[in-house]
C-alpha positions as CSV (number, residue, x, y, z in Angstrom):
1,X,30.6,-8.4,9.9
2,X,29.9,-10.3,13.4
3,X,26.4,-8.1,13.4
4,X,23.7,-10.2,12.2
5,X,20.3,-7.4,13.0
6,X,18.3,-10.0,11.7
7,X,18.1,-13.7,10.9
8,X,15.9,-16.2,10.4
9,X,16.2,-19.1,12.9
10,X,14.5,-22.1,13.2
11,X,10.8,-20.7,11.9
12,X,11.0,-17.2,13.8
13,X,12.8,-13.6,13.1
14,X,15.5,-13.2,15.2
15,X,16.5,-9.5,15.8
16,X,18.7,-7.1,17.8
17,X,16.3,-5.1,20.0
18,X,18.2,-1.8,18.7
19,X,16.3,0.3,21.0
20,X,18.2,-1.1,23.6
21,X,21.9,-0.9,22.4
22,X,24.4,0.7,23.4
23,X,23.7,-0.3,26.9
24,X,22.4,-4.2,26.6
25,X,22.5,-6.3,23.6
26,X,19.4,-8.6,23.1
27,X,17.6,-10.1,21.0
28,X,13.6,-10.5,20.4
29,X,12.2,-13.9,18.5
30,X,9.2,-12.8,16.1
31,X,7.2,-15.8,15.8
32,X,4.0,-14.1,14.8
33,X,3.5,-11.4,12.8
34,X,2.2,-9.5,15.1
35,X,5.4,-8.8,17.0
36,X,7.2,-8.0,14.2
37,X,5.0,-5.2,13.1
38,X,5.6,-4.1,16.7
39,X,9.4,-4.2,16.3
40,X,9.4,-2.4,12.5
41,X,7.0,0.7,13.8
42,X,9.0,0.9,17.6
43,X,12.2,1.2,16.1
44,X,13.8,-2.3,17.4
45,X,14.7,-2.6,13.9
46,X,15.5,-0.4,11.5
47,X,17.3,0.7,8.6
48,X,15.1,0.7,4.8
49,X,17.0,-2.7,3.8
50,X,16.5,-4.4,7.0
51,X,13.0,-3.0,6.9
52,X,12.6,-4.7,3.8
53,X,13.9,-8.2,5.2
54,X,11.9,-7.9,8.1
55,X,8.8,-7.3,5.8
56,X,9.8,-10.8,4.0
57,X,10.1,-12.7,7.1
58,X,6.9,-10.8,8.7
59,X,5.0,-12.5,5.7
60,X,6.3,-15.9,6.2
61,X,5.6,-15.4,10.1
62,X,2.0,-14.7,8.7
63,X,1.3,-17.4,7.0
64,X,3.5,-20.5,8.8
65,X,0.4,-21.7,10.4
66,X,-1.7,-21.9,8.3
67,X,-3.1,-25.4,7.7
68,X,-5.0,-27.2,4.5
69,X,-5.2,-26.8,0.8
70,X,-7.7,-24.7,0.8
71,X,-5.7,-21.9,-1.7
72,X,-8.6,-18.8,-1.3
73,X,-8.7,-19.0,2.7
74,X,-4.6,-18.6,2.6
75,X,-4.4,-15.9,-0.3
76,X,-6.9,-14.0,1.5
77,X,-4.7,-14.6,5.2
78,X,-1.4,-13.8,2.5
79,X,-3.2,-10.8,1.5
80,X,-3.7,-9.6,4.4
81,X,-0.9,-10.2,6.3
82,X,0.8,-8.1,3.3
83,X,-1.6,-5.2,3.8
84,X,-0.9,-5.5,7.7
85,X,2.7,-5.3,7.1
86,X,2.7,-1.8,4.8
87,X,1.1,-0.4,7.7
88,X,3.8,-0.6,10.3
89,X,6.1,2.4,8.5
90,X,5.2,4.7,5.7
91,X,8.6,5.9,4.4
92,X,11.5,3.6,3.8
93,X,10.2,2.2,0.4
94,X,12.3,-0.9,1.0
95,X,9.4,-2.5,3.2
96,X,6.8,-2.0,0.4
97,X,9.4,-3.0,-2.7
98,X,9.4,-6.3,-0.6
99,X,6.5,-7.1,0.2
100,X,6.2,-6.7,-3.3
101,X,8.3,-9.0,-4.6
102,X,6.4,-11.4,-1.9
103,X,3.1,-10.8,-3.7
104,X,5.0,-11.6,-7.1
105,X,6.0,-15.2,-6.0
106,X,1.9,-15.8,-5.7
107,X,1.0,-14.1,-9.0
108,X,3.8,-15.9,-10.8
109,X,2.4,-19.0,-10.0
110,X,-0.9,-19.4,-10.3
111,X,-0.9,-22.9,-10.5
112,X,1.1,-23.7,-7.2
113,X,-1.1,-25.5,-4.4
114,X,-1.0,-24.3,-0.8
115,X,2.2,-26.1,0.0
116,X,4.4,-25.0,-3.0
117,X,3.2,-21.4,-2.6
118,X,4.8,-22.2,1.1
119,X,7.9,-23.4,0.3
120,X,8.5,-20.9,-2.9
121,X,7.7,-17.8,-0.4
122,X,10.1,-19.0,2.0
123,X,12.3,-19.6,-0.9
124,X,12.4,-15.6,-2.0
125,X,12.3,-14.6,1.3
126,X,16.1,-16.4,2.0
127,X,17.0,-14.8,-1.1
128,X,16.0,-11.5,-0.4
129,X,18.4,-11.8,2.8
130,X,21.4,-13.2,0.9
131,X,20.4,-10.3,-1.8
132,X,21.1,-7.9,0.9
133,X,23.9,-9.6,1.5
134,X,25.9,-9.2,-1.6
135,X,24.5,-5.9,-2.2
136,X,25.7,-4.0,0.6
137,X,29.3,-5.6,0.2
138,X,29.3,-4.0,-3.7
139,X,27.9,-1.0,-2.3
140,X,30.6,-0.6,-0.1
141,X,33.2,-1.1,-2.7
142,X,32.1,1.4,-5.2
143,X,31.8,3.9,-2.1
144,X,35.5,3.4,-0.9
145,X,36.9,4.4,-4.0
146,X,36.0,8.1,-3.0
147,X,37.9,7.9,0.3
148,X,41.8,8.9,0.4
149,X,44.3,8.1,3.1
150,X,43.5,10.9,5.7
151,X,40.2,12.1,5.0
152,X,38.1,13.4,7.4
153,X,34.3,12.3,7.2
154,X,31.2,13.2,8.7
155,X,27.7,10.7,8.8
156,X,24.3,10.6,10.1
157,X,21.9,8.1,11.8
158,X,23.0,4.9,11.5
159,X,23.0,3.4,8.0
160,X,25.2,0.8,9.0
161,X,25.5,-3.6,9.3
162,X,22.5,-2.6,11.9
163,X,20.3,-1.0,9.1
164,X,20.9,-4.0,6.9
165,X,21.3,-7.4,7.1
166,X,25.7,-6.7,6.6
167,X,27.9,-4.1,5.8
168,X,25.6,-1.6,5.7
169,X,25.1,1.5,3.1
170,X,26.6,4.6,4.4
171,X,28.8,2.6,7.0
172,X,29.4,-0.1,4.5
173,X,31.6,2.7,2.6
174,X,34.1,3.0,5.8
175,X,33.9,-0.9,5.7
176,X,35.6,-1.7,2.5
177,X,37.4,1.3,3.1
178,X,39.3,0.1,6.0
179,X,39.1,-3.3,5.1
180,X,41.2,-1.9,1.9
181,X,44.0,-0.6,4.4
182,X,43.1,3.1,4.3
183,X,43.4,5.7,6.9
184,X,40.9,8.0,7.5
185,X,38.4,9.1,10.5
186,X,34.7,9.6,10.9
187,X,32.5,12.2,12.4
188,X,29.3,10.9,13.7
189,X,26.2,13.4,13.9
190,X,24.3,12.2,17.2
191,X,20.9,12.3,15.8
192,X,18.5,13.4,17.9
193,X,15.6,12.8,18.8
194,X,16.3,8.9,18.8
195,X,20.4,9.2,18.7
196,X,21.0,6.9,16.6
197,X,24.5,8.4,15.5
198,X,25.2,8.5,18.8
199,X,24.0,5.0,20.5
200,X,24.1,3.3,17.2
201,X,26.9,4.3,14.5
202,X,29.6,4.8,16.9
203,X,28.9,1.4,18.7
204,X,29.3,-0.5,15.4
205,X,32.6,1.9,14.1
206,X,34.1,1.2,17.3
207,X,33.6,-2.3,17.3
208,X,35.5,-2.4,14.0
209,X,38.2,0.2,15.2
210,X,37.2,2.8,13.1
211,X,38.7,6.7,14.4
212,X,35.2,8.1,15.0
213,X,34.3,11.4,17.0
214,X,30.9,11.8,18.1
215,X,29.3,15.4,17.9
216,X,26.3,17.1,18.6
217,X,23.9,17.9,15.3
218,X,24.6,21.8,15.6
219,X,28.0,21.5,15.5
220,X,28.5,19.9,12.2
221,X,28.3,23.9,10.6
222,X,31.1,25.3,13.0
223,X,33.3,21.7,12.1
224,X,32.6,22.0,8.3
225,X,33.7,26.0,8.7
226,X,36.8,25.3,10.4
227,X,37.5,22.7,7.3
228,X,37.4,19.4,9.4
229,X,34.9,17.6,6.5
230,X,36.0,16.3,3.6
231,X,33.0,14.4,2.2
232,X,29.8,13.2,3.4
233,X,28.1,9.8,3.3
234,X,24.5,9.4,4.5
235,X,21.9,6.2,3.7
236,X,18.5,6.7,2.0
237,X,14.7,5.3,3.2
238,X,13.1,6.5,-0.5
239,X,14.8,8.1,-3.4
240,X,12.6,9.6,-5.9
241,X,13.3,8.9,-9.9
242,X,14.5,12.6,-10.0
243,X,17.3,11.4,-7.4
244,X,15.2,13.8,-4.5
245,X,15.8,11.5,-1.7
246,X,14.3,10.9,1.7
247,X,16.8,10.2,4.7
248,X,16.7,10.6,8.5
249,X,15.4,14.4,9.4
250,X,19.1,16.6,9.7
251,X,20.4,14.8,6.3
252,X,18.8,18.2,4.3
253,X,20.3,20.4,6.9
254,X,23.7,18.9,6.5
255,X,23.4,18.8,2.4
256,X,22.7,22.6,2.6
257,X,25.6,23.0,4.4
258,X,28.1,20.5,2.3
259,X,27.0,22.7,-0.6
260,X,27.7,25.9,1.2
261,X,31.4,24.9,2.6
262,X,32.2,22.8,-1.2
263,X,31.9,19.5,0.6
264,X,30.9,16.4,-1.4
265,X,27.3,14.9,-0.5
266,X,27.0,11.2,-1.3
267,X,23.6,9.0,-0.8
268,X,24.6,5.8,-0.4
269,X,21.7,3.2,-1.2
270,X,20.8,-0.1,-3.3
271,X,18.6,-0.4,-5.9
272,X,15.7,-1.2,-3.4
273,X,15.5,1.8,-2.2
274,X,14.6,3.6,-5.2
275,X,11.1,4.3,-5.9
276,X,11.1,5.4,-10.2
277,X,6.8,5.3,-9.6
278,X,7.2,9.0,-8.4
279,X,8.7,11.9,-10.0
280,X,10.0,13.9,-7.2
281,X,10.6,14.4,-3.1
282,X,7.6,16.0,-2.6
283,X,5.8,12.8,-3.4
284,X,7.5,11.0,-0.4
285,X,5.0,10.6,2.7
286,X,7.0,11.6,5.6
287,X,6.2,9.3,9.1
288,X,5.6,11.7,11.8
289,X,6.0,10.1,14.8
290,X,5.1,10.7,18.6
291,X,5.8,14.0,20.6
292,X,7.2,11.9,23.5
293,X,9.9,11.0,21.4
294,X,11.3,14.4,21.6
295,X,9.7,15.9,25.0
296,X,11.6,12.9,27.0
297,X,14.8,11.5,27.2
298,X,15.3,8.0,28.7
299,X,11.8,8.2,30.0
300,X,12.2,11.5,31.9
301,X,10.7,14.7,30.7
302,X,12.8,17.4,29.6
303,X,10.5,19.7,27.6
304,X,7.8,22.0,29.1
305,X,4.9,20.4,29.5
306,X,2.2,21.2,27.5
307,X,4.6,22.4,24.5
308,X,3.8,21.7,21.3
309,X,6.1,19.0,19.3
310,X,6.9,18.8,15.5
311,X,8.2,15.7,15.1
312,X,9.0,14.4,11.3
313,X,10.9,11.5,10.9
314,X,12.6,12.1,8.0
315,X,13.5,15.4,5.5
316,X,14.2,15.5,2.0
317,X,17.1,16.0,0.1
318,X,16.9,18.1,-3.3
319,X,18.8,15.9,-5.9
320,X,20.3,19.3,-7.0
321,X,22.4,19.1,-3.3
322,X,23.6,15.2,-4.0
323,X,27.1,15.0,-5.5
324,X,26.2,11.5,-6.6
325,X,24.5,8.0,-5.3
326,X,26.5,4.9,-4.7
327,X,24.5,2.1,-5.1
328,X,25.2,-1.7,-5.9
329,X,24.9,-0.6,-9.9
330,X,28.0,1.6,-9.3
331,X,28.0,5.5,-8.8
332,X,25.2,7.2,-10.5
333,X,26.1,11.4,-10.9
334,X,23.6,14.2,-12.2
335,X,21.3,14.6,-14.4
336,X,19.4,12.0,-12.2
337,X,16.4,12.1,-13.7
338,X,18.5,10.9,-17.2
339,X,21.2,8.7,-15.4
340,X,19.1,6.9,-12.7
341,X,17.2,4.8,-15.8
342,X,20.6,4.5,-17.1
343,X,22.5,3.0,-14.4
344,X,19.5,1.0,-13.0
345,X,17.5,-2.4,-13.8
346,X,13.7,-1.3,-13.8
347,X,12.9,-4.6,-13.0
């Protein structure tokens, strides 16, 4: 993929400012952590796996300038510059399963002075970005195998190259796909508030000449009734150990449906993105976010004013309404709560 949504270049975070796109493609340098906390809760970069990159890099931005040896004053500023981090997004489980693995570098060496705890963070967080990397090209694999020559299907948000740090999850499937030679098209949901079917997943499918149609959110019943899906592919931001998963608000509306019109359902998401800590969906803190999102459009006012907003983030998806989850581990198919600890490391 040409898309490179983040990058680390010469000690900052470069990212594509995704609120922008379609329209103007730039990028914004994160050389404090600050900024990049700014980017993750504003939206300029997204996605749970690029999320959990960012979180990586947002710690080394922490923690760069620190100067000394003196190892309490800079595991209290790591510490905290952790803890700053986790605040910017509650949901996509990525961000925290990162920061994570962060903290793990410092309790895995206890002996390590300031400068080797340095160079071993920046260490995990380069892998964490080629991790990505590799995953979302397996993903993608394992996906295309459930697309035939002329199939017709139908996506939502963007869970593509600009969610991660390549191919993507959801999008990655099409990837391989066509990449494979196959023929097939895509429906892309527009997915309001924030569009990001609409300004998002169709810019990246077009750029790789992918057959996509753009439509409205509440026309995705009438198009699965006149029999114009033939599977579903969506990405994940938390999927409980029950296989109840968390994805942009509209995925459970359009799993419902898929179930009602015998349409397969597939999450498509790496090992990352699973949180086996909680049992179920209903453990999943949903990010509500502000009203103005969905009261204004392009910065003018198209709602009433005074009108109350509900504005969720994300829904969940009962596992009983999944077909199955692709993820770098290969497809995993019900009984989750059984075949999840089956098919994935618990690291």
């Amino acid at each position: 993929m040409a898309i490179e949504t983040i990058k680390w270049v010469s000690g900052c975070a470069r990212i594509i400012d995704q609120t922008k796109l379609p329209n103007k493609f730039e990028y914004i340098y994160c050389r404090d952590v600050a900024t990049m906390w700014q980017a993750i809760k504003r939206l300029s970069v997204r996605g749970a796996p690029a999320i959990g990159v960012a979180a990586a890099f947002g710690v080394l931005l922490g923690i760069q300038k620190f100067k000394g040896q003196d190892k309490p004053k800079f595991l209290k500023l790591f510490n905290k510059t952790c803890d700053y981090l986790a605040t910017s997004r509650p949901t996509a489980v990525n961000l925290f399963n990162m920061l994570n693995e962060m903290r793990a570098v410092v309790a895995e060496n206890p002996k390590a002075d300031v400068p080797a705890l340095k160079k071993l963070l920046h260490k995990r967080a380069m892998e964490i970005f080629k991790e990505d990397q590799k995953v979302c090209r397996t993903m993608g694999d394992h996906g295309a195998k459930l697309i035939k020559n002329g199939m017709k299907a139908l996506t939502v948000c963007n869970a593509g190259a600009l969610a991660t740090v390549d191919y993507g999850t959801a999008l990655g499937v099409f990837y391989s796909a066509k990449r494979q030679g196959k023929k097939f098209s895509v429906y892309s949901c527009e997915t309001r508030p924030l569009l990001q079917g609409a300004r998002l997943t169709c810019w990246e499918l077009l750029r790789q000449k992918i057959n996509t149609t753009l439509i409205c959110d509440n026309m995705a019943a009438s198009l699965m009734a006149k029999g114009q899906v033939d599977i579903i592919f969506t990405g994940a931001d938390r999927i409980a150990s029950n296989g109840d998963t968390a994805n942009k608000i509209g995925t459970y509306m359009l799993a419902v449906l898929a179930r009602h019109h015998s349409i397969p359902f597939y999450i498509v998401a790496p090992r990352s993105t699973f949180d086996l800590k909680i049992k179920s969906g209903k453990q999943i803190p949903i990010e509500e976010r502000k009203s103005d999102e969905v009261t204004h459009f392009a910065g003018v006012r198209i709602a009433a004013k005074g009108v109350k907003v509900y504005n969720p983030a994300f829904d969940v998806t009962p596992a009983k309404l999944i077909t199955g989850i692709v993820t770098e581990h290969g497809i995993i198919h019900p009984p989750y709560v059984k075949n999840i600890y089956e098919n994935l490391p618990t690291r």
